[in-house]
C-alpha positions as CSV (number, residue, x, y, z in Angstrom):
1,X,0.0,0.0,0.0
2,X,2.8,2.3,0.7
3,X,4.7,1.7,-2.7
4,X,1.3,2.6,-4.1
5,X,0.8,5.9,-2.3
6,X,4.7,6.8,-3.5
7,X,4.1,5.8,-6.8
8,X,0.8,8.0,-7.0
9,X,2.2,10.4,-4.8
10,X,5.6,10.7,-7.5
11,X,3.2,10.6,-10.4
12,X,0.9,13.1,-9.8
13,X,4.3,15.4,-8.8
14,X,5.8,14.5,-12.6
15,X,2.5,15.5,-13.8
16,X,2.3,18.8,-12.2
17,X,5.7,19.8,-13.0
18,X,5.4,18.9,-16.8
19,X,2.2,21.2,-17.0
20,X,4.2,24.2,-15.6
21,X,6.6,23.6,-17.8
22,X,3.8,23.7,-21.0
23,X,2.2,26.5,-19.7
24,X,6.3,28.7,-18.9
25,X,7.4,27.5,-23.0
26,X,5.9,30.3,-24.4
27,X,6.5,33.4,-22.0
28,X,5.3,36.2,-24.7
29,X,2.2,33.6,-25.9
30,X,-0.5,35.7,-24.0
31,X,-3.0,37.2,-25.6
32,X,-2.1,40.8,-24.7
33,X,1.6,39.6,-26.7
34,X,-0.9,39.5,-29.2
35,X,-2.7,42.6,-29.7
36,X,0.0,43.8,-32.6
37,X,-0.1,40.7,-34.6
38,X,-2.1,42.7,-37.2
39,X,1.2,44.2,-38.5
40,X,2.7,41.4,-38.6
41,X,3.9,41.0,-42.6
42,X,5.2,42.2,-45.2
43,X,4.3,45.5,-46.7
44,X,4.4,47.9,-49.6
45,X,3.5,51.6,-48.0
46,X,1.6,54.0,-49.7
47,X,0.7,58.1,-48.9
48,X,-2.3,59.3,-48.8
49,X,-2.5,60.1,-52.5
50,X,-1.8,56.3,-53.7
51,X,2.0,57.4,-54.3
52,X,4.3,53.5,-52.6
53,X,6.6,55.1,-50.4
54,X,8.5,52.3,-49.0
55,X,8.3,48.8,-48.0
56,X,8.2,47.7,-44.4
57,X,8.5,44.3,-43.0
58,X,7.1,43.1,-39.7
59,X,8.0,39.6,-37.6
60,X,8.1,38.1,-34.2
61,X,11.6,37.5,-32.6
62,X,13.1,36.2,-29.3
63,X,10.2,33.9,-28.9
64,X,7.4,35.9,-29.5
65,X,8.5,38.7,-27.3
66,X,9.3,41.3,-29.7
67,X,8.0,42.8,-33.0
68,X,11.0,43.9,-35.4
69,X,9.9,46.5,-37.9
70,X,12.2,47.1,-41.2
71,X,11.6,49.8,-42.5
72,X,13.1,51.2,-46.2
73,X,11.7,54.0,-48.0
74,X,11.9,54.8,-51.6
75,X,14.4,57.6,-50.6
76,X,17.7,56.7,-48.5
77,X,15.7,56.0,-45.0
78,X,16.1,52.9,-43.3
79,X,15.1,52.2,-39.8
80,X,14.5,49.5,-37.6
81,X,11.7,49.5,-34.3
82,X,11.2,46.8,-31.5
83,X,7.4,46.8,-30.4
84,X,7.4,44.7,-27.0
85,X,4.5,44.3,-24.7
86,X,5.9,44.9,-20.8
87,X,4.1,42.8,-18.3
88,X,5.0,44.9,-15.1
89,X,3.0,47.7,-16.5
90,X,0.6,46.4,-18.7
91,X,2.0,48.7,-21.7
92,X,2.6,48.5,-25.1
93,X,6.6,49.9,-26.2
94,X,8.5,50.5,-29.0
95,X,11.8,51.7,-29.4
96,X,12.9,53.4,-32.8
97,X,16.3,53.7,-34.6
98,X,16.8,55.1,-38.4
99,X,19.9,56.0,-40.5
100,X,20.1,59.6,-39.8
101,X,20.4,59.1,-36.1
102,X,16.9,59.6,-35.3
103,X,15.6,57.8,-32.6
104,X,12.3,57.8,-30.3
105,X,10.9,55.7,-27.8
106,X,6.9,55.4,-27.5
107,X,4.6,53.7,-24.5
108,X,0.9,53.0,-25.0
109,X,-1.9,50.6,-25.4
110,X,-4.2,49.0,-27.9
111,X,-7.8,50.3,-27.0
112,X,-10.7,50.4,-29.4
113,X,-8.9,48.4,-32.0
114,X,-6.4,50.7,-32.3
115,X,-2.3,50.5,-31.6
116,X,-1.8,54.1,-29.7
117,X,1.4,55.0,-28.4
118,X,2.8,58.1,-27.1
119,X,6.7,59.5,-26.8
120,X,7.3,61.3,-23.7
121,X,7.7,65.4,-23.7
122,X,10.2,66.6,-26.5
123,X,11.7,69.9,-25.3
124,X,12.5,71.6,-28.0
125,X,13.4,75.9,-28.9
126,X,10.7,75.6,-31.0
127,X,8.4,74.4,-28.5
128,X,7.5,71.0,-26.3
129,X,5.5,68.7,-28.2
130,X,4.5,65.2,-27.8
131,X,4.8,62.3,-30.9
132,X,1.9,60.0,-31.1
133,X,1.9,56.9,-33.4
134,X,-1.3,54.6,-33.6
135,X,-1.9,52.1,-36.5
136,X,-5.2,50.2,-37.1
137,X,-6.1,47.2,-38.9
138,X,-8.9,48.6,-41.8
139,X,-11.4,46.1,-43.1
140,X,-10.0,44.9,-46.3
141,X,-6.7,43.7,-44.4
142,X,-4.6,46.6,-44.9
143,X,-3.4,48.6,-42.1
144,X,-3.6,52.7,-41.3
145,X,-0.3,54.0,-39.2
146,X,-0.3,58.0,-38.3
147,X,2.4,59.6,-36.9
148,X,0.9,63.1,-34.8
149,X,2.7,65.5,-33.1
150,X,0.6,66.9,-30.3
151,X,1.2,70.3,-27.6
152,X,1.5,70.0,-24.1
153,X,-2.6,69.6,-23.9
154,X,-2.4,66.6,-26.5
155,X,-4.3,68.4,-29.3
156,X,-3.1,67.7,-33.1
157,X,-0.7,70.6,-33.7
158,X,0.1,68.1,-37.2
159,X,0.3,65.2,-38.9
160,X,3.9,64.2,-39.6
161,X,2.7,60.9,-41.6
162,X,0.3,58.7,-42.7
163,X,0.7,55.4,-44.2
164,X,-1.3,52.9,-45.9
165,X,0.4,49.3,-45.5
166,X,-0.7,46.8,-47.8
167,X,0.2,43.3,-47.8
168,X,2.5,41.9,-50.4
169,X,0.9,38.7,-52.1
170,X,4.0,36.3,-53.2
């Protein structure tokens, strides 16, 4: 009776440790990690007017953890951004790194079907001003990114971009 109640005792512990280990494999798996998935591809970009003005290419890395954007205009830009969602507070970041030196860091949240995230104050001569990025997936698959620069109130002071990205088909 005793070599039963080990054997049951020592199963049932195998068992339990084998289901933590499932449930730890995928750390970034949530569904919160999953909230910018609709960027996930690769894109031609177009303006407003129809005009492609560079191709960007979106994938998962470091096991699901991070979004790395490529980014390549039709001009001499190239940039790269990692989009990761932090646990601790429950935020949305991306971090943002081009050719000319430019960089820019953003915090935010998907609400309302809608990827919106925020740069702390700029303090510039010209001003203090706020960047604000959100991107939305629109109904025929394609997906809207605009780029805002806001005053210290968060009103629109202007729109520094606007993208259309639409999926390339192999």
């Amino acid at each position: 009776m005793k070599k039963y109640i080990l054997i049951v005792l020592l199963l049932s512990l195998t068992i339990s440790q084998a289901q933590k280990t499932n449930e730890n494999d995928c750390a970034c798996c949530t569904e919160a990690h999953q909230e910018f998935d609709f960027w996930l591809g690769k894109w031609t970009v177009y303006d407003i007017k129809g005009n492609i003005i560079g191709t960007n290419t979106i994938t998962k890395a470091y096991g699901n953890c991070v979004l790395k954007e490529e980014w390549k205009s039709t001009s001499k830009s190239r940039g790269t951004s990692y989009n990761y969602y932090n646990l601790s507070d429950k935020t949305w970041n991306q971090v943002w790194v081009d050719n000319s030196g430019f960089n820019l860091t953003l915090k935010g949240n998907y609400i309302n079907k809608k990827m919106v995230l925020t740069s702390p104050l700029t303090k510039s001569e010209k001003g203090n001003y706020y960047n604000q990025i959100s991107w939305f997936k629109n109904e025929d698959g394609s997906v809207t990114q605009t780029w805002n620069v806001l005053d210290m109130n968060h009103k629109k002071i202007r729109e520094a971009f606007k993208g259309i990205y639409k999926k390339n088909v192999k």
